[in-house]
C-alpha positions as CSV (number, residue, x, y, z in Angstrom):
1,X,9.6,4.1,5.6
2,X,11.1,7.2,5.1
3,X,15.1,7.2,4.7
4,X,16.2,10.8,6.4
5,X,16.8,10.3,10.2
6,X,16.3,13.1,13.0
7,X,19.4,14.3,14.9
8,X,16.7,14.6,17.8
9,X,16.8,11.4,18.8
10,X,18.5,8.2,18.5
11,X,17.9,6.1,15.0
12,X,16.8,3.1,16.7
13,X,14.1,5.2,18.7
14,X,12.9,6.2,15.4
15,X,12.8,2.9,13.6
16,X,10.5,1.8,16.3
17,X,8.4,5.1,16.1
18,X,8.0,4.5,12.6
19,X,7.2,0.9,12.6
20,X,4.6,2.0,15.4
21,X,3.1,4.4,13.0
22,X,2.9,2.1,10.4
23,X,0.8,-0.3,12.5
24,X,-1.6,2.9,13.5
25,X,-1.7,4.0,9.8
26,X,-2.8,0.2,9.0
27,X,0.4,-0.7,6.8
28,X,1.6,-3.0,9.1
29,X,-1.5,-5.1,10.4
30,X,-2.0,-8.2,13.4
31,X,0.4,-11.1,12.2
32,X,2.2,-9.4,9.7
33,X,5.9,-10.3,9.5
34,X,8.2,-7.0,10.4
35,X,11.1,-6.7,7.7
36,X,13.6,-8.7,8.8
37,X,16.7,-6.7,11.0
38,X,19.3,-7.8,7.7
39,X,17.2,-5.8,5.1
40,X,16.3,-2.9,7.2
41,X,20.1,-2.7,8.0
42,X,20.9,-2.9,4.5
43,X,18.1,-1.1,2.8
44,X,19.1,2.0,5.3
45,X,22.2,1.8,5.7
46,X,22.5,1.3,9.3
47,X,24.1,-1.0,12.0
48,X,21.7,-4.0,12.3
49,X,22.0,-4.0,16.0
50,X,20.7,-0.6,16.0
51,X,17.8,-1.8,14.6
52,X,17.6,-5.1,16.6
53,X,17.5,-2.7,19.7
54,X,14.2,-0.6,17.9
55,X,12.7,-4.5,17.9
56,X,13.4,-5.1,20.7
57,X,11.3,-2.1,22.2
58,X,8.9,-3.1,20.5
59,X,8.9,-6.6,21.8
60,X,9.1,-5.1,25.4
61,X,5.8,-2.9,24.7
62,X,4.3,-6.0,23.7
63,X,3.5,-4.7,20.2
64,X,5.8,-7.1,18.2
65,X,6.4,-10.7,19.3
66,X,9.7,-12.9,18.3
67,X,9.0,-16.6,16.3
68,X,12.9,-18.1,16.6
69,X,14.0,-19.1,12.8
70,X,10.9,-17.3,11.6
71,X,11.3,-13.1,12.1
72,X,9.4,-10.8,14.7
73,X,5.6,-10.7,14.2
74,X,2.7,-7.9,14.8
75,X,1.1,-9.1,17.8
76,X,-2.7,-9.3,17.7
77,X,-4.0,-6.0,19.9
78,X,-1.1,-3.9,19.0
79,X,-2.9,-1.1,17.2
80,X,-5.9,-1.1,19.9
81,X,-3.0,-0.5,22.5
82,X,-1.0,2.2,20.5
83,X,-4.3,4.1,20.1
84,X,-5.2,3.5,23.9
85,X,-1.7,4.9,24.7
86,X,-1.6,7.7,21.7
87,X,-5.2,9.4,22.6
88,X,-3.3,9.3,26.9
89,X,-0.3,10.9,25.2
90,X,-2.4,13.4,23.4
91,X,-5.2,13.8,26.1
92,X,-2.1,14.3,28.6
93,X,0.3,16.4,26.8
94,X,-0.9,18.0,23.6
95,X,-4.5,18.7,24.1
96,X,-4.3,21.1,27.0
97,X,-1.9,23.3,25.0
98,X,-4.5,23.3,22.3
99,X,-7.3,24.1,24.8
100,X,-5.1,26.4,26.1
101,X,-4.7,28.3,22.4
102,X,-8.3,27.6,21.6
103,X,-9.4,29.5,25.0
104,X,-7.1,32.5,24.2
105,X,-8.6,32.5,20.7
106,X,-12.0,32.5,22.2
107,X,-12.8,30.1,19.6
108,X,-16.3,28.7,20.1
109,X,-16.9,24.9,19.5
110,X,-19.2,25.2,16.2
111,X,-16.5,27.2,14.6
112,X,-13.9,24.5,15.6
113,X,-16.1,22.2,14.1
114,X,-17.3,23.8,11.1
115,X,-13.2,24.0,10.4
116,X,-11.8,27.4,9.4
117,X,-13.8,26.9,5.6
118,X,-16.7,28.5,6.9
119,X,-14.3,31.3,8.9
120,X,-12.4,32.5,5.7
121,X,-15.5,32.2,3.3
122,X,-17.1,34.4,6.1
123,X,-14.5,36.8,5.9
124,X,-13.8,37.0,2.2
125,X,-18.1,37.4,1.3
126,X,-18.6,41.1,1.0
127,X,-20.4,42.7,3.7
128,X,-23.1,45.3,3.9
129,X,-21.3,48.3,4.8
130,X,-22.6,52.0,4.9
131,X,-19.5,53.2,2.2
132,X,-20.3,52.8,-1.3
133,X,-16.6,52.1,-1.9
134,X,-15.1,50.2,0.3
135,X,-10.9,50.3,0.5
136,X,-9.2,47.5,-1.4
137,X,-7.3,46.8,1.4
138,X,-10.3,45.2,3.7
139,X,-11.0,43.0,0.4
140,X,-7.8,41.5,0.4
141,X,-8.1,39.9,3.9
């Protein structure tokens, strides 16, 4: 986990943001023990209730479940229900901005596709033109 916190939101919001990317990135997988509340404390130098209450969101989104004497647990499902809920969250919120751009662009979806690869080596292979010397400036582009 990354050590620099965000004065955007609040550090226990973004433990539990990066634990929850940790189970999507597959770091942190079905029954695997979280770090326990002391060490995280410690090892970042925060209050250990402020990471208790990043837990314990994650307990109450079901993701992480609590073994008394034995630590907090990844429960089994988690990572099938943080994608279900990340592609609503992206479907939702971010996708119809980038429709939005990709519609003002007038992008077409093979180019989208293909990537921009095949857009820049388009645009840097030297065309047919009618001049026999073409400006060095519409090389450079």
């Amino acid at each position: 986990m990354d050590r620099e916190w965000n004065d955007s939101q609040p550090i226990y919001r973004q433990l539990r943001d990066r634990v929850v990317a940790m189970i999507l990135d597959g770091v942190l997988k079905e029954g695997d023990p979280l770090p326990s509340v002391r060490n995280v404390a410690a090892e970042y130098r925060v209050n250990p209730l402020t990471v208790l209450k990043g837990y314990q969101q994650l307990v109450d989104e079901r993701l992480v479940e609590s073994r008394r004497g034995l630590g907090m647990f990844i429960n089994a499902g988690a990572r099938s229900l943080l994608l279900q809920g990340e592609r609503q969250k992206f479907l939702g919120e971010e996708w119809p901005r980038i429709h939005a751009t990709i519609q003002r662009l007038g992008l077409k979806a093979e180019e989208l596709l293909n990537g921009a690869s095949s857009r820049s080596s388009a645009d840097a292979t030297p065309s047919s033109s009618t001049e026999p010397n073409p400006p060095r400036d519409k090389e450079k582009r």
